[in-house]
LUMKOL-400964 format. One record per atom (N, C-alpha, C, CB): x negated, y negated, z. Coordinates in steps of 0.1 Angstrom, whole numbers, plus 5000, padded with zeros to 4 digits. Each point is the difference from the previous one (the first is absolute). Last residue first. Glycine has a CB too. Layout:
% LUMKOL-400964
XYZ;...
END
This chain:
% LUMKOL-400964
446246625271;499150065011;500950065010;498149844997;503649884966;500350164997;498750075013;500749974965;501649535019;498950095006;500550135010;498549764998;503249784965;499650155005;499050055008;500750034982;501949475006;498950055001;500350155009;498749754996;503649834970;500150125009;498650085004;502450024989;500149524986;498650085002;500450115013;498249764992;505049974966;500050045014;498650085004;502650014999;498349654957;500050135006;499750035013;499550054981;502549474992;498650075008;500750165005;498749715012;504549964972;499150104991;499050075004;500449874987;501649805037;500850075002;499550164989;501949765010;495949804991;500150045014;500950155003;499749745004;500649994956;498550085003;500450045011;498249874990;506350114991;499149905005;498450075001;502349875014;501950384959;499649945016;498649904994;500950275022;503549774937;498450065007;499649935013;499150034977;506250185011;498949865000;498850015004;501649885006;502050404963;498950015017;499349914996;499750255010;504749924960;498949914999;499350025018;501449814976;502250414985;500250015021;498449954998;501950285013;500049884943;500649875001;499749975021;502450044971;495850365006;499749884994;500349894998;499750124995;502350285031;498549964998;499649874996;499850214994;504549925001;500449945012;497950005002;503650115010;497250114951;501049844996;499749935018;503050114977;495950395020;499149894991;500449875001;499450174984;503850075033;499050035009;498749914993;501150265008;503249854965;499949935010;498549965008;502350125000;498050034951;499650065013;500149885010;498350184989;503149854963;500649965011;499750085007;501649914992;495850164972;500349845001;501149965013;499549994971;499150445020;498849935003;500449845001;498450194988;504850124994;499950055018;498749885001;500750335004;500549654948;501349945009;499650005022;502150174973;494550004992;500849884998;500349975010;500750034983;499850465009;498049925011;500449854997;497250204993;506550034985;499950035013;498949885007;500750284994;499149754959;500649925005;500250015020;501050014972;496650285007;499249924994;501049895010;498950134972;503050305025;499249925008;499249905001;500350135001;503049984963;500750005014;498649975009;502350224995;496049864966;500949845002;500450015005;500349924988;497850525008;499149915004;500849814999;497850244989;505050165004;499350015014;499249875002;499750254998;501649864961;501149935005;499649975018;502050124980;494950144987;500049915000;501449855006;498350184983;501550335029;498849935001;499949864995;499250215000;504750155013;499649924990;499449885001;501550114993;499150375033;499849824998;500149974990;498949965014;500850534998;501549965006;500349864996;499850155021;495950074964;501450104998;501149925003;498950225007;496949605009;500150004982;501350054994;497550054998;500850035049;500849874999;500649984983;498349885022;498250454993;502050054999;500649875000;500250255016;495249664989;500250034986;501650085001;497050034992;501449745045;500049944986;500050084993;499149835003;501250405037;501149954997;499749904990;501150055021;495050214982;501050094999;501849914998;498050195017;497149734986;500449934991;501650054998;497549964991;497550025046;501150044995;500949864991;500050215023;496449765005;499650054994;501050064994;498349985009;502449655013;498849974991;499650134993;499249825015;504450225013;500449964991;498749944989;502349995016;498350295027;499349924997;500049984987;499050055018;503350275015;500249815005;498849934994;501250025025;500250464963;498649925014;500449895001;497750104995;505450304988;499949864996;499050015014;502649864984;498350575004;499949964993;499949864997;500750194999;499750145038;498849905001;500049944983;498450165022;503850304975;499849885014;499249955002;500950085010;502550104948;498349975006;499949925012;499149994978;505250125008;499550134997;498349975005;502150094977;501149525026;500250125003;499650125001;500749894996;498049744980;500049955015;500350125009;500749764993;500050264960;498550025006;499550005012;499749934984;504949974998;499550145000;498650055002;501750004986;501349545009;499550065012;499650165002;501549815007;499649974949;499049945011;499650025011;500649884992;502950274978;499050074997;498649935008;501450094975;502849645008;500350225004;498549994999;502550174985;498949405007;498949985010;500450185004;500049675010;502350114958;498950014995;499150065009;500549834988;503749995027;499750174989;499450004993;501650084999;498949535022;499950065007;499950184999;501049765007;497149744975;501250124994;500050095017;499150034965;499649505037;498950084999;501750135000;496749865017;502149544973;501550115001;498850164999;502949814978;495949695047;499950094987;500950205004;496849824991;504049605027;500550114998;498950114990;502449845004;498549645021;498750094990;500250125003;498149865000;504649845024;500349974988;499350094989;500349785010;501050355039;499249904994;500450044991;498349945009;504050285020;499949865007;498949904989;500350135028;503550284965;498849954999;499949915003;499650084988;503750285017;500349895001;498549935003;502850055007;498650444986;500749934992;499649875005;501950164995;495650125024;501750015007;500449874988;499950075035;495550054966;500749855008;501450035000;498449814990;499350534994;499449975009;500149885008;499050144988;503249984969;500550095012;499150025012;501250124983;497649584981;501149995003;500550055009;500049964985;496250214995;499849825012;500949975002;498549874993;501150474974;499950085016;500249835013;497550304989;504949804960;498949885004;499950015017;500749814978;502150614991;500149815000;498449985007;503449935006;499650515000;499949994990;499749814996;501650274999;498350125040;500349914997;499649924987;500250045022;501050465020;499449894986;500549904997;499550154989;501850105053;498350024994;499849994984;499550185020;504649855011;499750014987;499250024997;501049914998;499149885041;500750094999;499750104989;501349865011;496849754984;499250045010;501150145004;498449735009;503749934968;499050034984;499250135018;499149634969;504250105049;500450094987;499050114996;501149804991;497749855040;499950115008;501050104988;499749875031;500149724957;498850024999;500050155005;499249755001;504449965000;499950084983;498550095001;501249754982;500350055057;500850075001;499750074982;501849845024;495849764994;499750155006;500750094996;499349935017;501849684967;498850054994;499750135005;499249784998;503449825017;500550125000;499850094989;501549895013;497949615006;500850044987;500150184993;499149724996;498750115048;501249894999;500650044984;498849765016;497650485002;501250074999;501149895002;498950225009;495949794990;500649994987;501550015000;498150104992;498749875046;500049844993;501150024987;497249935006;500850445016;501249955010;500549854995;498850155024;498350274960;500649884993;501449965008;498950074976;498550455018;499349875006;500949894991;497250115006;503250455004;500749874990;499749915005;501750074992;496650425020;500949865003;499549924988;500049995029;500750594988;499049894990;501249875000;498450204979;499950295050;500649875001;499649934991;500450005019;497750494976;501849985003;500649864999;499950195018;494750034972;500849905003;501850034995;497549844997;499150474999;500350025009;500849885005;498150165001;500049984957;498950015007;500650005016;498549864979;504350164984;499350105000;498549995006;501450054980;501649615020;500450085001;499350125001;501449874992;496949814984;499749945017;501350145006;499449614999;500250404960;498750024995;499849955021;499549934962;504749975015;499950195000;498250015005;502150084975;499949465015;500150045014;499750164998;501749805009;498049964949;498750035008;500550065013;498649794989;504249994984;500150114992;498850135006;500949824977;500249675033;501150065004;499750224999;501749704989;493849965021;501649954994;500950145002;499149814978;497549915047;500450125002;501050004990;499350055024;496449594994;501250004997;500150184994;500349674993;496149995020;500250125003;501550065001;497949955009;498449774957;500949955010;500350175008;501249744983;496250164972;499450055013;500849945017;497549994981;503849994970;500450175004;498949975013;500650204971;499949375011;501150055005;500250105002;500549874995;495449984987;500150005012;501550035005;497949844999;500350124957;500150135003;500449985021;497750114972;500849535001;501450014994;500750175006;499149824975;497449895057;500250054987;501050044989;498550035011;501649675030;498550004998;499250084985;500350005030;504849924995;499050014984;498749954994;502049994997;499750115048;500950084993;499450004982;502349925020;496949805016;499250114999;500550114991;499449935023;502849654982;498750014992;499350095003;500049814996;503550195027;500650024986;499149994993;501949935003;497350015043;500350124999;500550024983;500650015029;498649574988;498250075001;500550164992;498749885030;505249844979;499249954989;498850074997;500949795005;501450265041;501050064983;499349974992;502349965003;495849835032;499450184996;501350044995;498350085021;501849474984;498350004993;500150165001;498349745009;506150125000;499649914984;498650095002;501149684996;500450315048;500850114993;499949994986;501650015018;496349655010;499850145001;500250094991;500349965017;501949634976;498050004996;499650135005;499249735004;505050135013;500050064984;498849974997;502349974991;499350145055;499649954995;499750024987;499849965018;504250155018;498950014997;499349854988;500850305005;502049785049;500049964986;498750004987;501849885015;499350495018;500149875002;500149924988;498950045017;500850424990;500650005013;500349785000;498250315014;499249954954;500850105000;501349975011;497850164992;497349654990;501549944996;501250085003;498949894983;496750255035;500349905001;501249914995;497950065002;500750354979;500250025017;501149845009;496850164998;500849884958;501750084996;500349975017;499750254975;495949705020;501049904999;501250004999;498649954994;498650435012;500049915011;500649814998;497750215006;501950184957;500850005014;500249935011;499650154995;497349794973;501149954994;501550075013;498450004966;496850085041;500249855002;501450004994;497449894997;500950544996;500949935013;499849865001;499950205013;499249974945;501550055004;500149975014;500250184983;496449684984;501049925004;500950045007;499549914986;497450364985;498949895015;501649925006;496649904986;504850594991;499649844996;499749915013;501650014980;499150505009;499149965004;499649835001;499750254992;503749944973;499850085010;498549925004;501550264991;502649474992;498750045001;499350105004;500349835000;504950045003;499349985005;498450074994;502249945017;503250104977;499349904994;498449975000;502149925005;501850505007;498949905003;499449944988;499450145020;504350204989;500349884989;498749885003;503050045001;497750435028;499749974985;500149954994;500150075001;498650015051;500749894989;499850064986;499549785013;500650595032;498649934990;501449874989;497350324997;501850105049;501349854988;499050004992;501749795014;498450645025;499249874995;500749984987;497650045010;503750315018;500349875006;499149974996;501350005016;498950454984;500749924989;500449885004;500750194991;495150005029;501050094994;500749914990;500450155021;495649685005;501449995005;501450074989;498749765013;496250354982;500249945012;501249975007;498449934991;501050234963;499050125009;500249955018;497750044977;503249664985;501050065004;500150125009;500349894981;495249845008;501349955011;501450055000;498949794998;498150384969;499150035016;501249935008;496949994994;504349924964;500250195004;499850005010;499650124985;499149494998;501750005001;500150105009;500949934976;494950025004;499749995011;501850015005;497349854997;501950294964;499250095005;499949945017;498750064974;503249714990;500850075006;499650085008;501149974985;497849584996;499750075008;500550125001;499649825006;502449794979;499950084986;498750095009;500749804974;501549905051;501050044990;499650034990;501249885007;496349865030;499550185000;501050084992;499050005023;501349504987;498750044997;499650154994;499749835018;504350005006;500049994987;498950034992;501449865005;499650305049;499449924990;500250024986;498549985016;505050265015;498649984997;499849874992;499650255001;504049885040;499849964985;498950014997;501349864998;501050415040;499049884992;500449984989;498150045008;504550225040;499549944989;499549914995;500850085000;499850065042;500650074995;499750054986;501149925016;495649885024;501349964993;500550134994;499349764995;497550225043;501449994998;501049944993;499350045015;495550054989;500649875009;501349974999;498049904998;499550454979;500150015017;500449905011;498550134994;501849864956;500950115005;499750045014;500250074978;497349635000;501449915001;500550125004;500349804983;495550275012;500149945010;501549945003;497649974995;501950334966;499650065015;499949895007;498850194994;500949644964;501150075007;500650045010;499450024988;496149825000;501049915002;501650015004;498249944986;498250414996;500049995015;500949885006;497750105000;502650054955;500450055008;500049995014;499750084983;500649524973;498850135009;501250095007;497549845009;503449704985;499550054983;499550145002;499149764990;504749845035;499250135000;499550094989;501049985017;500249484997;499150084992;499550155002;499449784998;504049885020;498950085014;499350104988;501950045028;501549704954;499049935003;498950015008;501449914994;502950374989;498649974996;499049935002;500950064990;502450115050;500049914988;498850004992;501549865013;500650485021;498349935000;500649964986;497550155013;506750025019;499650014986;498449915001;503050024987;500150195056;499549924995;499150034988;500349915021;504150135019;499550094989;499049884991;502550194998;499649755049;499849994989;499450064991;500649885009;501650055041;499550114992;500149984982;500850155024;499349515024;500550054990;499050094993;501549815000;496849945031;501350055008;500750084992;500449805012;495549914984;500449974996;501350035008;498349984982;497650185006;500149985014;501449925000;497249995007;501250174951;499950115010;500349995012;498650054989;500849544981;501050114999;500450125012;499249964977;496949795025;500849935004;501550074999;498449804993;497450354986;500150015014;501649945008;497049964997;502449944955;500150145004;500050025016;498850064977;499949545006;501650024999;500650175003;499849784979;495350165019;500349865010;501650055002;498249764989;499450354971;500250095010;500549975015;498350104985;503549744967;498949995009;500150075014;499649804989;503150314974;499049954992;499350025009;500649854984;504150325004;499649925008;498650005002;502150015009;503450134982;498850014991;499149895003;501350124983;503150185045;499049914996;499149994989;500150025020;504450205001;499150024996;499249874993;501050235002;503249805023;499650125006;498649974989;502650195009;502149465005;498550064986;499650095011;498649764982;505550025029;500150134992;498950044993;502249964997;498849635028;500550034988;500450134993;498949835002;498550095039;501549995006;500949964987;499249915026;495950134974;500750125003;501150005001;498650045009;499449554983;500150124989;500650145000;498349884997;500649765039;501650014992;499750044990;501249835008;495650295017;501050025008;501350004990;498849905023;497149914963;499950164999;501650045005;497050045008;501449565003;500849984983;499750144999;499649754986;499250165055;501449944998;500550064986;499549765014;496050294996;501250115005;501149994997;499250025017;497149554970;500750204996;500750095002;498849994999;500649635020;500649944995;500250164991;499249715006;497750315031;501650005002;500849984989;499749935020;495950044973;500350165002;501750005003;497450085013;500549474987;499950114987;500750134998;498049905000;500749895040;501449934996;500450064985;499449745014;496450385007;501350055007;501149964996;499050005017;496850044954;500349915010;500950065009;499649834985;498650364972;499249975008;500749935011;498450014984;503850004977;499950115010;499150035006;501150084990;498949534978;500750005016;500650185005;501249694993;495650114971;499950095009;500649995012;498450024990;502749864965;499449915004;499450075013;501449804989;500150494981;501049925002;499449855012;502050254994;497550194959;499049865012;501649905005;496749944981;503650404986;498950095006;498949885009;500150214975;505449975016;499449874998;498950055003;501649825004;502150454994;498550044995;499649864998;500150254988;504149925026;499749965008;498549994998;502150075012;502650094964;498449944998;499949895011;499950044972;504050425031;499549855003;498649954998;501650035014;502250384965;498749975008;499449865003;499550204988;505150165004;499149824997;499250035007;501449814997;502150624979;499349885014;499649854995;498550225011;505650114974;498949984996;499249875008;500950114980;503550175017;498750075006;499249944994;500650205005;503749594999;499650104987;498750085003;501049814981;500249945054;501550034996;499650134988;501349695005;495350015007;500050135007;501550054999;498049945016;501849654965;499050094995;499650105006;499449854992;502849805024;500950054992;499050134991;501749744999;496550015034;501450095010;500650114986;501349725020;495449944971;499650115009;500950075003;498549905008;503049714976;499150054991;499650145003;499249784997;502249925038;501050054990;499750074988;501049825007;496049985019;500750105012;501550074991;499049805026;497949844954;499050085004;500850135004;498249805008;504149784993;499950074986;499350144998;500049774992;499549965047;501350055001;500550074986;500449825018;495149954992;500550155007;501250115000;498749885010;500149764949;499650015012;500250145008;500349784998;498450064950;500450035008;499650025013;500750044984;498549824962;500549955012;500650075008;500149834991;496650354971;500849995003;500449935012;499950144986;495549714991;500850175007;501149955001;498450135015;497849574969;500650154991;500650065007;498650054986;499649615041;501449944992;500350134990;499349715001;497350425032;501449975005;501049944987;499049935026;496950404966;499749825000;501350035010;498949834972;499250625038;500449914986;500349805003;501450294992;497350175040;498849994987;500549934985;498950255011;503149585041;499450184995;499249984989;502350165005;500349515042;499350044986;500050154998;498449805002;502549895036;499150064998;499750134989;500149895021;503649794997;498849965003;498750085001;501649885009;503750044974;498850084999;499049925006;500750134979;503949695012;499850105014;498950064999;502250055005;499749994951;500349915011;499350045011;502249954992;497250354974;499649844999;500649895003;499150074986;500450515017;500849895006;499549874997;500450135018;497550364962;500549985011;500949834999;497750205010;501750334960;499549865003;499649925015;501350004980;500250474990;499349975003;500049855003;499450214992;503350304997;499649884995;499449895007;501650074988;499450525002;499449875011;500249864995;498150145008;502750364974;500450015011;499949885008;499650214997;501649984949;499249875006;500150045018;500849784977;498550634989;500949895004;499049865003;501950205010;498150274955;499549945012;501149915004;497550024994;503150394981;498050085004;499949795006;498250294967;506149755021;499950135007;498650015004;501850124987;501749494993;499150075002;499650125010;499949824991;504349945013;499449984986;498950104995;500649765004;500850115041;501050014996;499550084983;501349795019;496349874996;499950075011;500950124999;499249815012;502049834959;498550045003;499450105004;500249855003;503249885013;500650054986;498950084995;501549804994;497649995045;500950095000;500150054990;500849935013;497249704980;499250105002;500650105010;498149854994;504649794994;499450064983;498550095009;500749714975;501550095064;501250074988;499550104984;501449735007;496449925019;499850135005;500850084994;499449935020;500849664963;498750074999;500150145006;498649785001;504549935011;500450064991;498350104992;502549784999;498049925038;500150125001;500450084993;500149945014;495949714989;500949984997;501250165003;498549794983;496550025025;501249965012;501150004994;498849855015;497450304963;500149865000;501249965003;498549984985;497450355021;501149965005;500549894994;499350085019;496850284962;500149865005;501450015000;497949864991;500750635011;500449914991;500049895008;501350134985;496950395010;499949905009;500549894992;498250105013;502650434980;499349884992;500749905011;499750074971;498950495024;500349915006;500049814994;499350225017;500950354967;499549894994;500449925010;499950054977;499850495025;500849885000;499149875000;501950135012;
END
């Protein structure tokens, strides 16, 4: 059986269509849908606040209610991966329980949840919660595993990094049986220098009011990495529809649908189609943004072009080194699915457009420092002695 994790978008009829669903299919279902509260939040998860659905506790409690009606849980994102370190404090801690408490008293039972700090806290907490290691606890390995399975969670997510790994997949399914997830509509870089700084801002705007120079300079970093080469979009770590047999047959059961930002216009619901089904016939970037594209620079990458790519990854282990200087393997299958010269004026333009409106550069070059005074120039004399 095929499990599929779905972004909340607090509606009940939704639930309804994944009844219908559920009902429907036989080898899977949907069992979970996922978010948390943007009212009243004071402490965030692993998405901006303004992309998320509006909702408070009391919406939160209705939502929930109605969805275990149909047997299908919620898991609460509670994976902010910095919260100013007020769980360190006492008042901190309290402000925590509280909001643990009235989560409990909604009807949440299971967690998805990052720092280890929040973990402790949980546990002490009063309430018996069931707890999911959010990808951002990067578990790439086995032993990483194992530490989360002795530190009582239930279930992981693995690192995106390791979605064509399988050899290592196996060793951690070897770990926690049939409770490891894995995102398949990931956008994300495998291995990209930006991924936790970019969390840790995501962090930051998650709970407050965010900042659009943040959230602009690593969306932007992240798209030009993307087309660093034309071939660079098979090096993303994304799972398409026709591929889940290949994580199946390695041992992965839970597969999630990332795009809590996408489901104001209800993308997810066509998307988690084509992933049932397991095929999809169209432009793989599309159904990785849930129908609803946030940039303009689009290259269209066939998606049934791409039969036959993940078969090396598969059968040879240790087949990708993470060293693309010496390898040519996703540029040249890129040739098959791209159309290379349309590629190159989609990016061409892309690098333009992102370089020229780099917030962050603009607020540089225009933020002037008054030159200090001699006196103030003079270098500080310090004297060592190391006897």
């Amino acid at each position: 059986m095929k499990y599929f994790c779905m972004p909340a978008d607090f509606k009940k009829e939704t639930i309804d269509k994944y009844e219908e669903i559920n009902q429907t299919y036989r080898d899977a279902r949907v069992v979970e849908t996922y978010g948390n509260i943007t009212v009243g939040d004071n402490f965030g998860s692993g998405r901006v606040l303004k992309q998320l659905p509006k909702v408070d506790f009391l919406g939160l409690k209705e939502y929930v209610e109605y969805s275990l009606e149909k047997n299908i849980d919620f898991n609460y994102t509670l994976n902010v991966p910095y919260i100013g370190n007020q769980e360190f404090t006492q008042e901190g801690v309290f402000r925590i329980k509280r909001f643990l408490k009235n989560l409990y008293e909604v009807g949440i039972r299971t967690i998805t949840v990052s720092l280890p700090s929040l973990v402790d806290i949980i546990k002490y907490s009063g309430c018996d919660f069931k707890l999911t290691a959010s990808t951002i606890c990067h578990i790439n390995n086995a032993n990483r595993a194992l530490a989360y399975k002795k530190a009582g969670f239930e279930r992981i997510v693995v690192d995106e990094s390791i979605h064509r790994d399988f050899e290592t997949l196996k060793s951690i399914c070897g770990i926690f049986g049939d409770q490891v997830e894995m995102i398949v509509n990931t956008m994300c870089h495998r291995n990209c220098q930006y991924r936790n700084f970019h969390y840790n801002e995501t962090g930051g705007d998650s709970a407050g009011i965010p900042n659009d120079v943040g959230i602009n300079f690593f969306e932007h970093k992240c798209l030009l990495q993307r087309y660093d080469t034309i071939g660079g979009l098979l090096k993303l770590g994304w799972v398409r529809p026709e591929d889940l047999h290949y994580y199946y047959d390695t041992g992965i059961r839970y597969f999630k649908l990332q795009g809590r930002q996408h489901v104001h216009k209800g993308g997810h619901l066509r998307t988690l189609e084509h992933y049932l089904k397991e095929s999809y016939d169209g432009g793989l970037m599309d159904l990785l943004d849930m129908f609803n594209p946030r940039y303009s620079f689009s290259v269209y990458l066939d998606n049934k072009k791409l039969d036959g790519f993940l078969e090396p990854y598969y059968k040879k282990g240790n087949f990708c080194k993470f060293n693309c200087s010496q390898c040519s393997y996703c540029d040249n299958f890129s040739k098959k699915c791209i159309d290379h010269e349309k590629a190159r004026e989609i990016i061409s333009l892309a690098r333009e457009f992102y370089n020229e409106s780099d917030q962050l550069k603009h607020i540089v070059e225009s933020t002037e420092v008054e030159e200090t005074t001699d006196s103030q120039s003079q270098p500080m004399k310090v004297d060592f002695d190391f006897a």
